[in-house]
C-alpha positions in Angstrom: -8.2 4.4 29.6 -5.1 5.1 31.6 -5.8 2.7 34.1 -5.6 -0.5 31.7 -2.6 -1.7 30.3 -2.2 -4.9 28.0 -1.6 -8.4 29.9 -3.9 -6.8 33.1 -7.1 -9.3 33.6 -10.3 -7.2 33.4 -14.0 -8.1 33.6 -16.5 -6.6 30.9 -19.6 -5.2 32.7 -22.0 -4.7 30.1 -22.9 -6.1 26.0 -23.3 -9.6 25.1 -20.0 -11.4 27.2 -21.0 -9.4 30.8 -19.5 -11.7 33.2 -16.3 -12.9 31.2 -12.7 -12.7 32.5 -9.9 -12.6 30.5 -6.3 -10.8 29.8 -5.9 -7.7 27.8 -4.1 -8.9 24.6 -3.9 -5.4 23.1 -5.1 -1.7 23.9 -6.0 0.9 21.3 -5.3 4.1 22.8 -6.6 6.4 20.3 -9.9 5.2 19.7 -10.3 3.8 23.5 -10.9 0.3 22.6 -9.7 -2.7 24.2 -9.2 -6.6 22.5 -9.6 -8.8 25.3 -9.0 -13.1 25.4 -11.9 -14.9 24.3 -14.1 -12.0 24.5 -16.4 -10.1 21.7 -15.4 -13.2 18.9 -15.6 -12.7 15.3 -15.6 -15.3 12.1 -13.1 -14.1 9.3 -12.8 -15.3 5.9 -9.0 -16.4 5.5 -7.7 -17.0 2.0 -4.6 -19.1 1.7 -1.2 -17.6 2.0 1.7 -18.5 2.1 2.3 -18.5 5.8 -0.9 -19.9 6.0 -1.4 -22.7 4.0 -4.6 -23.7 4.9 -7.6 -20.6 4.2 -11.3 -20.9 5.6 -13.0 -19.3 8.5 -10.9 -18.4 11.7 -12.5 -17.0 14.3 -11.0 -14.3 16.4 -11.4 -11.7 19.0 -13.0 -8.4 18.0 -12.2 -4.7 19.8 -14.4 -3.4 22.6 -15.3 -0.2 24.0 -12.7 0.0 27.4 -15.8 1.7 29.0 -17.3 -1.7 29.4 -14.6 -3.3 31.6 -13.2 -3.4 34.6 -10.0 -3.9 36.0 -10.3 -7.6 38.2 -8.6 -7.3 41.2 -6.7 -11.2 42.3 -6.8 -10.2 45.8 -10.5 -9.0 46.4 -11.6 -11.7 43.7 -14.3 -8.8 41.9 -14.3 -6.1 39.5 -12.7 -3.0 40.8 -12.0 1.0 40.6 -8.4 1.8 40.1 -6.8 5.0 42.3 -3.4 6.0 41.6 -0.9 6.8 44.6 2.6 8.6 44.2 5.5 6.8 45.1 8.9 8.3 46.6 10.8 8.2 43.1 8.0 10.6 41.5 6.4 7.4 39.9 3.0 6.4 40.3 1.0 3.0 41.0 -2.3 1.3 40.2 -4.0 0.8 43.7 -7.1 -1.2 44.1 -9.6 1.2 45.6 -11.6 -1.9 47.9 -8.5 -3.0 49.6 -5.1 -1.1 48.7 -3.6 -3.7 46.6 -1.2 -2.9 44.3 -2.1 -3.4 40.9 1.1 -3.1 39.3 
């Protein structure tokens, strides 16, 4: 769960949307789900408010477990393992584990 942070691209790998791409809008840590752009899409019942004048049925993406995506690595163009390598400063960075990019 460590190895995805919110605005990285990832791939889900199994369920209903395998195969779709798309940016990690928000990560929930403590129950190790992800909600990812245009995946796993829900219809809700919106009433009117005053912020939103205009009720009916929105439709919106739903959580998903993070175990069924991967990180998508830009360079290599596929779904990808992440290692982790120390830099100088004590810090460490997401590496792509096919081809050493940085992920960061």
């Amino acid at each position: 769960m460590a190895s995805i942070k919110r605005g990285d691209t990832v791939v889900v790998i199994s369920g209903k949307d395998r195969g779709s791409r798309g940016k990690v809008l928000k990560v929930i840590a403590d129950k190790g789900r992800l909600v990812v752009e245009g995946v796993h899409k829900q219809k809700h019942h919106q009433k009117p408010t005053q912020k939103i004048m205009q009720g009916g049925i929105i439709t919106k993406e739903g959580a998903i477990d993070a175990s069924n995506v991967m990180l998508y690595c830009t360079h290599c163009h596929q779904p990808v393992k992440v290692k982790r390598q120390m830099k100088e400063d004590g810090h460490s960075q997401r590496l792509c584990a096919n081809c050493d990019t940085v992920l960061d």
